[in-house]
N, CA, C and O atoms as a printed pandas DataFrame, in Angstrom:
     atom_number atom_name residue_name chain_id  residue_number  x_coord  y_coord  z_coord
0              1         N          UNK        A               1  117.213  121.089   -3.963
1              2        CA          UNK        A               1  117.543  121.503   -2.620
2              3         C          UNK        A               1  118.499  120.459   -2.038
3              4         O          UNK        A               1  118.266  119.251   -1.992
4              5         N          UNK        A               2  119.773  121.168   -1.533
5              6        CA          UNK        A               2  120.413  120.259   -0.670
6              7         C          UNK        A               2  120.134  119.521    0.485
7              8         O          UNK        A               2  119.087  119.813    1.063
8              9         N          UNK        A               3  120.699  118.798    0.866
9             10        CA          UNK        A               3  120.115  117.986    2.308
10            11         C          UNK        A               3  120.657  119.188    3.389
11            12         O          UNK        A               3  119.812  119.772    4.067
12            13         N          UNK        A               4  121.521  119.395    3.471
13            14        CA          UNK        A               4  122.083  120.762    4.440
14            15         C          UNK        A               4  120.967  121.711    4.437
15            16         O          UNK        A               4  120.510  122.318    5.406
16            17         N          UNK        A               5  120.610  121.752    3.272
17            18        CA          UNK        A               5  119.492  123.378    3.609
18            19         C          UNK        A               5  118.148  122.860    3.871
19            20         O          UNK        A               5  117.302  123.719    4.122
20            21         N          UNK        A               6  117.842  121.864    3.867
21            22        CA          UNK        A               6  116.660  120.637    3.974
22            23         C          UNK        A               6  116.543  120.331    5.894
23            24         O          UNK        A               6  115.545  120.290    6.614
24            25         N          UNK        A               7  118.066  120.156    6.239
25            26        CA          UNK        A               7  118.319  120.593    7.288
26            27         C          UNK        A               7  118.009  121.785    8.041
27            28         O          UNK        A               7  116.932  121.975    8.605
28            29         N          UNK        A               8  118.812  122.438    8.035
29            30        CA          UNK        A               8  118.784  123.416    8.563
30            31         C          UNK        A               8  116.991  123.938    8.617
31            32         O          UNK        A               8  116.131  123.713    9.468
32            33         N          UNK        A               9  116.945  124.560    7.563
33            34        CA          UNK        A               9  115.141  124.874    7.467
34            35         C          UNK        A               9  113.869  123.653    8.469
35            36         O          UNK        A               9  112.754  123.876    8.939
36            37         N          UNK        A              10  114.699  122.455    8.446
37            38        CA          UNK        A              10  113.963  121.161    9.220
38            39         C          UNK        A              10  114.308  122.087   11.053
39            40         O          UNK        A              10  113.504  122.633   11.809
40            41         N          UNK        A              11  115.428  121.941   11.144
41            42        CA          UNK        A              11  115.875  122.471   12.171
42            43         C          UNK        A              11  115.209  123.770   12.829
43            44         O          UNK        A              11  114.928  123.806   14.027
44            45         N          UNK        A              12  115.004  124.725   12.038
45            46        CA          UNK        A              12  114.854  126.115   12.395
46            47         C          UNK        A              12  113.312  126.269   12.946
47            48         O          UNK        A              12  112.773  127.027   13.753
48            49         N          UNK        A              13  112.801  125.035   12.005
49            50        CA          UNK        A              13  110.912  125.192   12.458
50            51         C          UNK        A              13  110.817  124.479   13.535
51            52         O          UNK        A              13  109.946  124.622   14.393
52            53         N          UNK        A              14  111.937  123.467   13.551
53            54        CA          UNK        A              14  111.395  122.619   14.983
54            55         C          UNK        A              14  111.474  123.695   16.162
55            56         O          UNK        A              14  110.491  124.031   16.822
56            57         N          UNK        A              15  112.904  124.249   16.365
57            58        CA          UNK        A              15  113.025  125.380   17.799
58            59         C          UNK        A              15  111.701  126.204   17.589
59            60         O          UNK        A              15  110.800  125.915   18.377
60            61         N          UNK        A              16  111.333  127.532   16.323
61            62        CA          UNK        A              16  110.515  128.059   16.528
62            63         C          UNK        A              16  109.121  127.309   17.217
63            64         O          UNK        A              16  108.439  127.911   18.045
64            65         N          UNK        A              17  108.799  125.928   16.765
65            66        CA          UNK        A              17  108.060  125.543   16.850
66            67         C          UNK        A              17  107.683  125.024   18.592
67            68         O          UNK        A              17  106.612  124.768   19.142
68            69         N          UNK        A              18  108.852  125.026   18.996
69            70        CA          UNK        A              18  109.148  124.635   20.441
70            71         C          UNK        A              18  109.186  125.798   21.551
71            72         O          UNK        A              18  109.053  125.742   22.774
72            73         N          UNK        A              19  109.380  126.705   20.813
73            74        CA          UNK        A              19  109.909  128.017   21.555
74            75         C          UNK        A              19  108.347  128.550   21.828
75            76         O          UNK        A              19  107.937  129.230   22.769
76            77         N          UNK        A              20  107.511  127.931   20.518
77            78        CA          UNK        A              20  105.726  128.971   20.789
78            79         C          UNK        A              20  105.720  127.977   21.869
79            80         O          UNK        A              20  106.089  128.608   22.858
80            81         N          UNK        A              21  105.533  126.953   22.156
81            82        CA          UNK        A              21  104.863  126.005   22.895
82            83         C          UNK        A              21  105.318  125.754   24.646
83            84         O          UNK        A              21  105.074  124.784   25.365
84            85         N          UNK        A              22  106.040  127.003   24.954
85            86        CA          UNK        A              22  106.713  126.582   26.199
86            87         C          UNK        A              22  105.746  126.882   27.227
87            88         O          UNK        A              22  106.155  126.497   28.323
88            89         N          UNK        A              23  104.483  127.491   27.276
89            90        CA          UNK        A              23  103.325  127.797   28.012
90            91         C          UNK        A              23  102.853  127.213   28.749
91            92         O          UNK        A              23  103.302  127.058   29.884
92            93         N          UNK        A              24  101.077  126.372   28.011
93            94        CA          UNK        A              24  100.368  126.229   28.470
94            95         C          UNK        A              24  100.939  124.598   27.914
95            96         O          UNK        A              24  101.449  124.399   26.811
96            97         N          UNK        A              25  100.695  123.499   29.019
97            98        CA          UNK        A              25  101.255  122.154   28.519
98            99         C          UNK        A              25   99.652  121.247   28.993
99           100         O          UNK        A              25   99.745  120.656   30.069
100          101         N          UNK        A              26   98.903  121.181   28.601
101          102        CA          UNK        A              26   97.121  120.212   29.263
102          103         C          UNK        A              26   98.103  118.570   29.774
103          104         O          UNK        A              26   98.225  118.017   30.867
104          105         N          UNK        A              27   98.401  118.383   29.009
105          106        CA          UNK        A              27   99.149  116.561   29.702
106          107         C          UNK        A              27   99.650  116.719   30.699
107          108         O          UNK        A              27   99.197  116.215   31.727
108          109         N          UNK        A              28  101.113  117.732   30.665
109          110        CA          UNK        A              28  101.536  117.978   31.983
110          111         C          UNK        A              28  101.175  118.140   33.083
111          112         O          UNK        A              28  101.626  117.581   34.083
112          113         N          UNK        A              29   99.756  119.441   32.989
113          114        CA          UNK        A              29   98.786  119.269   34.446
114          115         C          UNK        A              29   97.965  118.029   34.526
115          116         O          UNK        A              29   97.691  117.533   35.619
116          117         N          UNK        A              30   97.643  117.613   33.618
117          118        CA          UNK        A              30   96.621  116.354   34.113
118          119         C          UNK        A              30   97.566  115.411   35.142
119          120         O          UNK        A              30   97.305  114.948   36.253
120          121         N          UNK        A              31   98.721  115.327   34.344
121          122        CA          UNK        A              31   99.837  114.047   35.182
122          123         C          UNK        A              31  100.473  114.956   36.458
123          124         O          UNK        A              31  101.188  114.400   37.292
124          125         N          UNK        A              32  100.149  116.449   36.550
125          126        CA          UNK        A              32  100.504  116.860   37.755
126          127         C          UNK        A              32   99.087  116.418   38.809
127          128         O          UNK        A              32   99.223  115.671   39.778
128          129         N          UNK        A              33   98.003  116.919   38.479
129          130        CA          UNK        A              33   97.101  116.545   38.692
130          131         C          UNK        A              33   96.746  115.558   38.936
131          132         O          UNK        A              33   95.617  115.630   39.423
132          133         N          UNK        A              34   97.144  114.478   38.859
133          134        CA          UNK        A              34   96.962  112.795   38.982
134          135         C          UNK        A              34   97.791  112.632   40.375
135          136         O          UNK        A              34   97.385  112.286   41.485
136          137         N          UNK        A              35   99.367  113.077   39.840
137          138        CA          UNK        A              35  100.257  112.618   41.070
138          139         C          UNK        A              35   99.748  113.563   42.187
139          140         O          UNK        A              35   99.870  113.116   43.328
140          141         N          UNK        A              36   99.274  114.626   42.072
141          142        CA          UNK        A              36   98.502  115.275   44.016
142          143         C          UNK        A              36   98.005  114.445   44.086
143          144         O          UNK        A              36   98.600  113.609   44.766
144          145         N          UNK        A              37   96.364  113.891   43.405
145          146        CA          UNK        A              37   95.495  113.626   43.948
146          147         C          UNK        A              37   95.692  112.054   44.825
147          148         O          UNK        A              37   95.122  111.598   45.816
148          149         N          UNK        A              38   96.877  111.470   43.847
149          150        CA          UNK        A              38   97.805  110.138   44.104
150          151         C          UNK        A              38   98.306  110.545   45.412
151          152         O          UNK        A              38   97.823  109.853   46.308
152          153         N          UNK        A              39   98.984  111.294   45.749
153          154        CA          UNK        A              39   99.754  111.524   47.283
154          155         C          UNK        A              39   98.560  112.035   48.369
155          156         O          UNK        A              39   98.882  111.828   49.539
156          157         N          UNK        A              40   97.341  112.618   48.195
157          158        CA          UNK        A              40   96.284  112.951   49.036
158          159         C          UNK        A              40   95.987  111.496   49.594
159          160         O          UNK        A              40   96.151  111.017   50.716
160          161         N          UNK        A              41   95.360  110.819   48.096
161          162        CA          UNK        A              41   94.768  109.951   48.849
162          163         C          UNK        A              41   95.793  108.776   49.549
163          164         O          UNK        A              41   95.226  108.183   50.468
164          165         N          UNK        A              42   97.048  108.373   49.317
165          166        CA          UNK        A              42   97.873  107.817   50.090
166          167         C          UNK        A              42   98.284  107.964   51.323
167          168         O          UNK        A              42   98.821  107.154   52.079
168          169         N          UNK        A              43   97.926  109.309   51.503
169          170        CA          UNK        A              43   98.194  110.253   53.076
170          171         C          UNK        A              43   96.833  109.626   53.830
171          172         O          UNK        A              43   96.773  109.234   54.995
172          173         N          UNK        A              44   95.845  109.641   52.913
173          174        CA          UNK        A              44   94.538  109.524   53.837
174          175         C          UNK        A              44   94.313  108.117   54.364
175          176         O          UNK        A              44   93.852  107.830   55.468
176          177         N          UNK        A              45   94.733  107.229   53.346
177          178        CA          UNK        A              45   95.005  105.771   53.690
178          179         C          UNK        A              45   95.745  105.334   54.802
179          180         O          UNK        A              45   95.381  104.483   55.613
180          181         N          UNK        A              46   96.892  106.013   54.798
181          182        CA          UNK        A              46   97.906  106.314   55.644
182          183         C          UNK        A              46   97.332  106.305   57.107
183          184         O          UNK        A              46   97.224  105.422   57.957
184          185         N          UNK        A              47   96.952  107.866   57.056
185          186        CA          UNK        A              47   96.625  107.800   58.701
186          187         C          UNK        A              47   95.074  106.913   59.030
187          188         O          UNK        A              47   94.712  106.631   60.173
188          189         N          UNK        A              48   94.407  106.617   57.961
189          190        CA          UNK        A              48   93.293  105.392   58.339
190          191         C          UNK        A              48   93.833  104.634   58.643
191          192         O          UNK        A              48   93.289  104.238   59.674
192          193         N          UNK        A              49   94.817  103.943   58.398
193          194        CA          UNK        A              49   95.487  102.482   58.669
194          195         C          UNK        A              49   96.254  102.344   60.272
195          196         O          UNK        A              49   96.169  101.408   61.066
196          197         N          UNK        A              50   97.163  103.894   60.423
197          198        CA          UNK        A              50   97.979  104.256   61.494
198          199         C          UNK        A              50   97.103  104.214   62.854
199          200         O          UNK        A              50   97.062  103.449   63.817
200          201         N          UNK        A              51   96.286  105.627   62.405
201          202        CA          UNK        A              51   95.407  105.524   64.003
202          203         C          UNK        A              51   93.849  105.430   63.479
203          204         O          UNK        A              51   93.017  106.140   62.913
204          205         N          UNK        A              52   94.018  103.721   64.186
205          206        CA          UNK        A              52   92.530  103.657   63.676
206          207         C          UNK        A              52   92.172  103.908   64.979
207          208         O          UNK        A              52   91.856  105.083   64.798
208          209         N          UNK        A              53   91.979  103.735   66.108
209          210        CA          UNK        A              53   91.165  104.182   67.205
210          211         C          UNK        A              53   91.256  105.444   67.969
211          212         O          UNK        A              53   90.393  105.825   68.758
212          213         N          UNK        A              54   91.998  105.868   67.780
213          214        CA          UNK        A              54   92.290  107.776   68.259
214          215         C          UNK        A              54   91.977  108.554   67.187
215          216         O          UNK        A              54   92.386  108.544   66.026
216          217         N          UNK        A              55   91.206  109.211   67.749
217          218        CA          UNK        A              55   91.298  110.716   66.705
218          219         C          UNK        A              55   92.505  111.503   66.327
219          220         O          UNK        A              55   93.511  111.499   67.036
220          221         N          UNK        A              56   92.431  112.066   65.402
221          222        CA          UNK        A              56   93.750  112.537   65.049
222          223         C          UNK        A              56   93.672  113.926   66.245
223          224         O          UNK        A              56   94.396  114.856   65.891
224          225         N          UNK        A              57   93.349  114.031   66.809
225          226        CA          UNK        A              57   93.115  115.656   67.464
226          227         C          UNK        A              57   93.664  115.385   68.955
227          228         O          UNK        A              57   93.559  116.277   69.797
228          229         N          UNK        A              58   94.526  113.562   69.422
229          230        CA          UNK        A              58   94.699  113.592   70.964
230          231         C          UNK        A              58   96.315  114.059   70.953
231          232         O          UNK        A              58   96.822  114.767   71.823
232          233         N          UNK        A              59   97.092  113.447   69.651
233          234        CA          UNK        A              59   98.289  113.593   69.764
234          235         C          UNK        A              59   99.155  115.288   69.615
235          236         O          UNK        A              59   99.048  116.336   70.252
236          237         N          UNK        A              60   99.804  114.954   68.716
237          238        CA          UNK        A              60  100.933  116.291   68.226
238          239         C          UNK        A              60   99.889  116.514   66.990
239          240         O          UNK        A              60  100.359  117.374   66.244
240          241         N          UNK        A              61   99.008  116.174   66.661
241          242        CA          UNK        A              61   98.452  116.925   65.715
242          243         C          UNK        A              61   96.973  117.387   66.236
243          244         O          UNK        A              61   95.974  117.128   65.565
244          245         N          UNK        A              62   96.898  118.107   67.507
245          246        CA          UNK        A              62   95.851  118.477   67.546
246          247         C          UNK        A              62   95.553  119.788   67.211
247          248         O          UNK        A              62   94.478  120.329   67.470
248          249         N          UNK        A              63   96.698  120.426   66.511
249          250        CA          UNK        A              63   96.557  122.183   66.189
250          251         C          UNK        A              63   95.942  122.139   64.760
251          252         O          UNK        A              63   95.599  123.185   64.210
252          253         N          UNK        A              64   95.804  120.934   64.165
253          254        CA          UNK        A              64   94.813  120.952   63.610
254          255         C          UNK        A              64   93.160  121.074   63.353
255          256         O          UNK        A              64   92.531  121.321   62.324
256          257         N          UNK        A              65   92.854  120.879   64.315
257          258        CA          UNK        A              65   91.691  121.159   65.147
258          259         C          UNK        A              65   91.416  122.516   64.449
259          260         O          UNK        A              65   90.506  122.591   63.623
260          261         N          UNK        A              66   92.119  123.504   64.736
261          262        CA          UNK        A              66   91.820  125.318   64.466
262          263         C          UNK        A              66   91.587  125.323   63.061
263          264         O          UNK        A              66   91.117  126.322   62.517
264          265         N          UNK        A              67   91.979  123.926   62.206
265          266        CA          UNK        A              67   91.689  124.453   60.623
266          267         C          UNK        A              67   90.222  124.098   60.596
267          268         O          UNK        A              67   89.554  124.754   59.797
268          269         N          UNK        A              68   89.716  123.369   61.171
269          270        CA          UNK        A              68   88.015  122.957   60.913
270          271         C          UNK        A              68   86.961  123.707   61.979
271          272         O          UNK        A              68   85.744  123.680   61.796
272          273         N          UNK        A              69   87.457  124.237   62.876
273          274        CA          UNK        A              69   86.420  124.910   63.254
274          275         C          UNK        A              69   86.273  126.148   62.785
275          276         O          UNK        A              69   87.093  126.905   62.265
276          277         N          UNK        A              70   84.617  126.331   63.136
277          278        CA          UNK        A              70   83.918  127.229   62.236
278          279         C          UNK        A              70   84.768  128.880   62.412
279          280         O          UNK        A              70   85.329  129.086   63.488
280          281         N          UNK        A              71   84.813  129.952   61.352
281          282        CA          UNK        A              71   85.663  131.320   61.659
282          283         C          UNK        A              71   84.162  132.330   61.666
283          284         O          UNK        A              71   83.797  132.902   62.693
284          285         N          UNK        A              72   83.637  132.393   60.761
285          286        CA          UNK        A              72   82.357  132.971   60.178
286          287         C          UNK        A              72   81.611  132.545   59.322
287          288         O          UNK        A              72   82.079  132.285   58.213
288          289         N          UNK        A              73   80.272  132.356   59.589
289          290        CA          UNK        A              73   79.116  132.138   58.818
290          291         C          UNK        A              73   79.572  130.456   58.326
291          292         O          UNK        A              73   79.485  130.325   57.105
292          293         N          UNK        A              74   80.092  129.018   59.161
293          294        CA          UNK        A              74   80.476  128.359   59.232
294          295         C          UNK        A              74   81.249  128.011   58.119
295          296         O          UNK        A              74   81.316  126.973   57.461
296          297         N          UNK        A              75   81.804  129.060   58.043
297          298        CA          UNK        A              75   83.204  128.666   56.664
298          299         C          UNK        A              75   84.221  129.018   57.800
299          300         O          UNK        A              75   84.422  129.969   58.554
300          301         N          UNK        A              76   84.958  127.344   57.466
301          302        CA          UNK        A              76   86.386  127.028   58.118
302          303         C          UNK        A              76   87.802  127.781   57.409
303          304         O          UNK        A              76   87.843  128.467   56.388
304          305         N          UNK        A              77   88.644  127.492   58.098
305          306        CA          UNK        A              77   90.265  127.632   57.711
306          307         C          UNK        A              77   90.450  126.942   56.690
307          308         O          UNK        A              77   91.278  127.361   55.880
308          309         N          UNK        A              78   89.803  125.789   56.439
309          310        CA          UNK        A              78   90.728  124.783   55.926
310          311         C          UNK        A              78   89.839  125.050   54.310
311          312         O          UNK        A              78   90.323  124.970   53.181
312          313         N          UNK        A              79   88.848  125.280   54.586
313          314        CA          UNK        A              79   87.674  125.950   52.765
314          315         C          UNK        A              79   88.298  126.957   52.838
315          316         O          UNK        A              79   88.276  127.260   51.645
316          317         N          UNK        A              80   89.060  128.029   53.492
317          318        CA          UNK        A              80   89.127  129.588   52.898
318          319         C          UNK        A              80   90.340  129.133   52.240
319          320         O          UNK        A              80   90.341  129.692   51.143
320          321         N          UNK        A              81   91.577  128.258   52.376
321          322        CA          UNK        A              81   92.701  127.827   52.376
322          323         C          UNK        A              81   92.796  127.354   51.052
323          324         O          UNK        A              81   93.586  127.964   50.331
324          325         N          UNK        A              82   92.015  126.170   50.441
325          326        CA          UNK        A              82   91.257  126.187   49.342
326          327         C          UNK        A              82   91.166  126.254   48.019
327          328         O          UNK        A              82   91.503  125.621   47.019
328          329         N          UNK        A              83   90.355  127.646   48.467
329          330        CA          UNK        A              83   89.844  127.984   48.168
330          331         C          UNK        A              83   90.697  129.120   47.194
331          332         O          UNK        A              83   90.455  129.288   45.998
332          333         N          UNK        A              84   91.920  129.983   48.101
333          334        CA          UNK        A              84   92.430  130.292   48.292
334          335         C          UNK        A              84   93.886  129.749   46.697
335          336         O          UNK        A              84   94.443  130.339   45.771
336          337         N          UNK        A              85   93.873  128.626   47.160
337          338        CA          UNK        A              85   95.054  127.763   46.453
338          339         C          UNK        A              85   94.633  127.634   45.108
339          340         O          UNK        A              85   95.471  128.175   44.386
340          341         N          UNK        A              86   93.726  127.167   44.481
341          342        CA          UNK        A              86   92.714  126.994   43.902
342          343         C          UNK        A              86   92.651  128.454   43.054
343          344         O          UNK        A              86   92.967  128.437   41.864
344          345         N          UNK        A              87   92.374  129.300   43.481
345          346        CA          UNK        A              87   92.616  130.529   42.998
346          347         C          UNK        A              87   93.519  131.117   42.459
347          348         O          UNK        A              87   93.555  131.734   41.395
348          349         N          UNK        A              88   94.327  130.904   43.276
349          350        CA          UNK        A              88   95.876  131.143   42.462
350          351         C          UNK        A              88   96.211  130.215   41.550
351          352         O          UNK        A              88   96.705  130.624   40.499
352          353         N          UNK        A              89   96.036  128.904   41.725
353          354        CA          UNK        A              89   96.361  128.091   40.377
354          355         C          UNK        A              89   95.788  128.341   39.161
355          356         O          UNK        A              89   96.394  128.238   38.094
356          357         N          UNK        A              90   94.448  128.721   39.299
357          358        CA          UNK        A              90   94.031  129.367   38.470
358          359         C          UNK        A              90   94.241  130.763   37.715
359          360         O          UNK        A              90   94.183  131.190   36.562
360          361         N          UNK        A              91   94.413  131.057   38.517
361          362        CA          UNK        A              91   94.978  132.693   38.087
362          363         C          UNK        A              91   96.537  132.692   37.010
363          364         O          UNK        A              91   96.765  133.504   36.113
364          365         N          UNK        A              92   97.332  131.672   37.391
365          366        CA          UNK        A              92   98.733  131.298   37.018
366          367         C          UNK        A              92   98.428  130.891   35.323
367          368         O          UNK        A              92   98.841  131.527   34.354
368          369         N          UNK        A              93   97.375  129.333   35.299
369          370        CA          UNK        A              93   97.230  128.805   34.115
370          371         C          UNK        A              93   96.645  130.485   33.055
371          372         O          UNK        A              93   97.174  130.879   32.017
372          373         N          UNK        A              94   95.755  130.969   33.603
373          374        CA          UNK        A              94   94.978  132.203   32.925
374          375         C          UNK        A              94   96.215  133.213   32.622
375          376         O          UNK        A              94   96.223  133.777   31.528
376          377         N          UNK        A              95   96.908  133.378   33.239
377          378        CA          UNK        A              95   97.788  134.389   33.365
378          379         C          UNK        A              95   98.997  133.985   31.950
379          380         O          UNK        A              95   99.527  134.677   31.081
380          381         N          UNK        A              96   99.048  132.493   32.313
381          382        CA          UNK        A              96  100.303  131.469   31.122
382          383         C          UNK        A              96   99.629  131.749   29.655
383          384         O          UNK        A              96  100.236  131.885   28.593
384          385         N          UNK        A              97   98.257  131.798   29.869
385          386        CA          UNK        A              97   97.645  131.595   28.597
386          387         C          UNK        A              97   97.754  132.896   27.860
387          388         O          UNK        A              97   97.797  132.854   26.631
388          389         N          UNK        A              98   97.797  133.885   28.396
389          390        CA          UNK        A              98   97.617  135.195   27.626
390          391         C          UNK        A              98   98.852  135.995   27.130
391          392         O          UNK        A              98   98.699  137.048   26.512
């Protein structure tokens, strides 16, 4: 066998081989998964550090308020929301997989 056709045949399995795999990636979400949970908790640090003696609810962010109070059967805005997100991400990975 030549090196050219040693090639090529090297070549041809790598794309096929790349082309099955464009789906479902587990590393990729974990390291997506890392960097949210990385920017949540930096946000939360954030405004702990900013306003430590006011509630967040006196300024320009008090329309937040409407995501935590209760809607029905004391499930908030901010669990249906979620809950909600969560669902669909899920639905997406399930959906990639099949």
């Amino acid at each position: 066998m030549t090196r050219r056709r040693f090639l090529d045949r090297t070549h041809r399995n790598r794309t096929r081989r790349d082309e099955g795999s464009q789906g479902y990636n587990p590393a990729g979400m974990i390291r997506l998964a890392g960097f949210g949970a990385a920017l949540v908790i930096a946000g939360g640090v954030y405004v702990g550090f900013v306003r430590q003696g006011e509630t967040i609810y006196d300024g320009r962010w008090g329309m937040l308020q409407r995501l935590i109070t209760p809607l029905f059967f004391g499930v908030n805005a901010l669990e249906l929301l979620s809950v909600v997100i969560v669902g669909f991400v899920a639905w997406r990975i399930w959906a990639r997989m099949r």
